[in-house]
N, C-alpha and C positions, 0 to 999 in steps of 0.2 A: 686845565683851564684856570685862568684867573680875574678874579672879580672885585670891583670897588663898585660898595655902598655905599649909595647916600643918604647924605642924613648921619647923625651922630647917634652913638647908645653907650652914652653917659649916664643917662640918667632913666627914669620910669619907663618913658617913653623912646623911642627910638625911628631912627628912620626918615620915612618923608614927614612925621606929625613933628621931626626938630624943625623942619623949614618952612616957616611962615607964610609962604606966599608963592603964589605960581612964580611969579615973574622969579622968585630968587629961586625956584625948582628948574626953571626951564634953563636957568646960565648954569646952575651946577651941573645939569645935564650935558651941557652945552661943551662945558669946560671938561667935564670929564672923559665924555667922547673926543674932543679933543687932544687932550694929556695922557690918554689910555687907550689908544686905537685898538690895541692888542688884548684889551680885555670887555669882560662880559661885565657886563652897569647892574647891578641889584638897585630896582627901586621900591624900596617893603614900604607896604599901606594899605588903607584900603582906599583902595582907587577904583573899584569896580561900583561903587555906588552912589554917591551924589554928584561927585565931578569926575566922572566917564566921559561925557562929552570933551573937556579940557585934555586927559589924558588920550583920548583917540584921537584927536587935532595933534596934540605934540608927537606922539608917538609914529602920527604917519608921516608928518613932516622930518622928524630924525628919520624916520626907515628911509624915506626919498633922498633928502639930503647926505645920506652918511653910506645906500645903500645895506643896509643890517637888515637883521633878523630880531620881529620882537617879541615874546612870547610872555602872554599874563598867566602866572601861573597862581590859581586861588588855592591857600590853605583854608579848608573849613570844616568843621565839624557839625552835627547835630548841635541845633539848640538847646534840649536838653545837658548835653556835656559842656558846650559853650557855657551855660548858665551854672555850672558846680565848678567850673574853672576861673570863674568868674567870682565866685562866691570861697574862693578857696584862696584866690589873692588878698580877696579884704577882707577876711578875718570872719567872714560870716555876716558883715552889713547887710541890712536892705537893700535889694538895687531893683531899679524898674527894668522888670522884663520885659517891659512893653516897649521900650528903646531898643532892649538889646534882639527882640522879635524881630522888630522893624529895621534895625539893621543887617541884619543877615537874608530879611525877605529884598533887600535892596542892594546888597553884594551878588545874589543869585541871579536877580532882575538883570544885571548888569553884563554877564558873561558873556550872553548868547551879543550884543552890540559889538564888543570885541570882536568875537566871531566872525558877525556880518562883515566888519572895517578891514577886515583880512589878517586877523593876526591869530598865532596858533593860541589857544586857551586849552591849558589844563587845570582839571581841578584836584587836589588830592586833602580826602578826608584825612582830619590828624587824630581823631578819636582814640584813635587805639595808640597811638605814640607819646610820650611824655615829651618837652621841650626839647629836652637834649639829644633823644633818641631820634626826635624829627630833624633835628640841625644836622646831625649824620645821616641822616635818610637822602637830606635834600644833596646835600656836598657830595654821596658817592652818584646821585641820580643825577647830580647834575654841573657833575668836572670838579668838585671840592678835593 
């Protein structure tokens, strides 16, 4: 299988957090199904939690339009490990748990809506996987 991500990983951040704005998410989308019929679209983010709504609207209207297959698949781990991965990137700073709580109580919220809109959702905990070990986890699971 082969795949174009969007979004660039240049820098800190990667993915959909490089593209500013629905409207410039939905033409790369747009553009990419397009220019790449023959491959599989990686959209990495988190999308399962505040603008769900927006992603189940685009995502049904590509499956209609383009007839595809769409499937959210959540990397997550316990909070507690979230939180020592998180604390192991910056050096050991302070950081409010209380965001990083609240965002993963609102990436979970979020699955089961997928769900209902008809699209496959899998989750897979990465706890026990280090970055690199999961990028190979994911590529042999999933055509890499």
């Amino acid at each position: 299988l082969k795949w174009v991500l969007l979004g660039k990983y240049t820098g800190k951040t990667g993915g959909l957090d490089t593209l500013r704005t629905n409207s410039v998410i939905r033409a790369t989308l747009y553009k990419a199904l397009d220019e790449y019929p023959d491959y599989n679209i990686l959209m990495e983010g988190i999308i399962c939690s505040t603008i769900r709504s927006t992603y189940i609207s685009l995502f049904t209207e590509v499956k209609q339009a383009y007839d595809i297959r769409v499937v959210v698949i959540g990397l997550t781990t316990p909070l507690q490990t979230c939180l020592a991965r998180i604390q192991s990137r910056n050096g050991g700073n302070p950081i409010n748990e209380k965001l990083v709580s609240d965002k993963e109580r609102m990436i979970h919220r979020g699955f089961p809506y997928f769900d209902e809109a008809g699209f496959k959702v899998v989750r897979i905990d990465t706890s026990k996987y280090s970055k690199d070990t999961m990028i190979a986890k994911f590529l042999r699971a999933y055509g890499g």
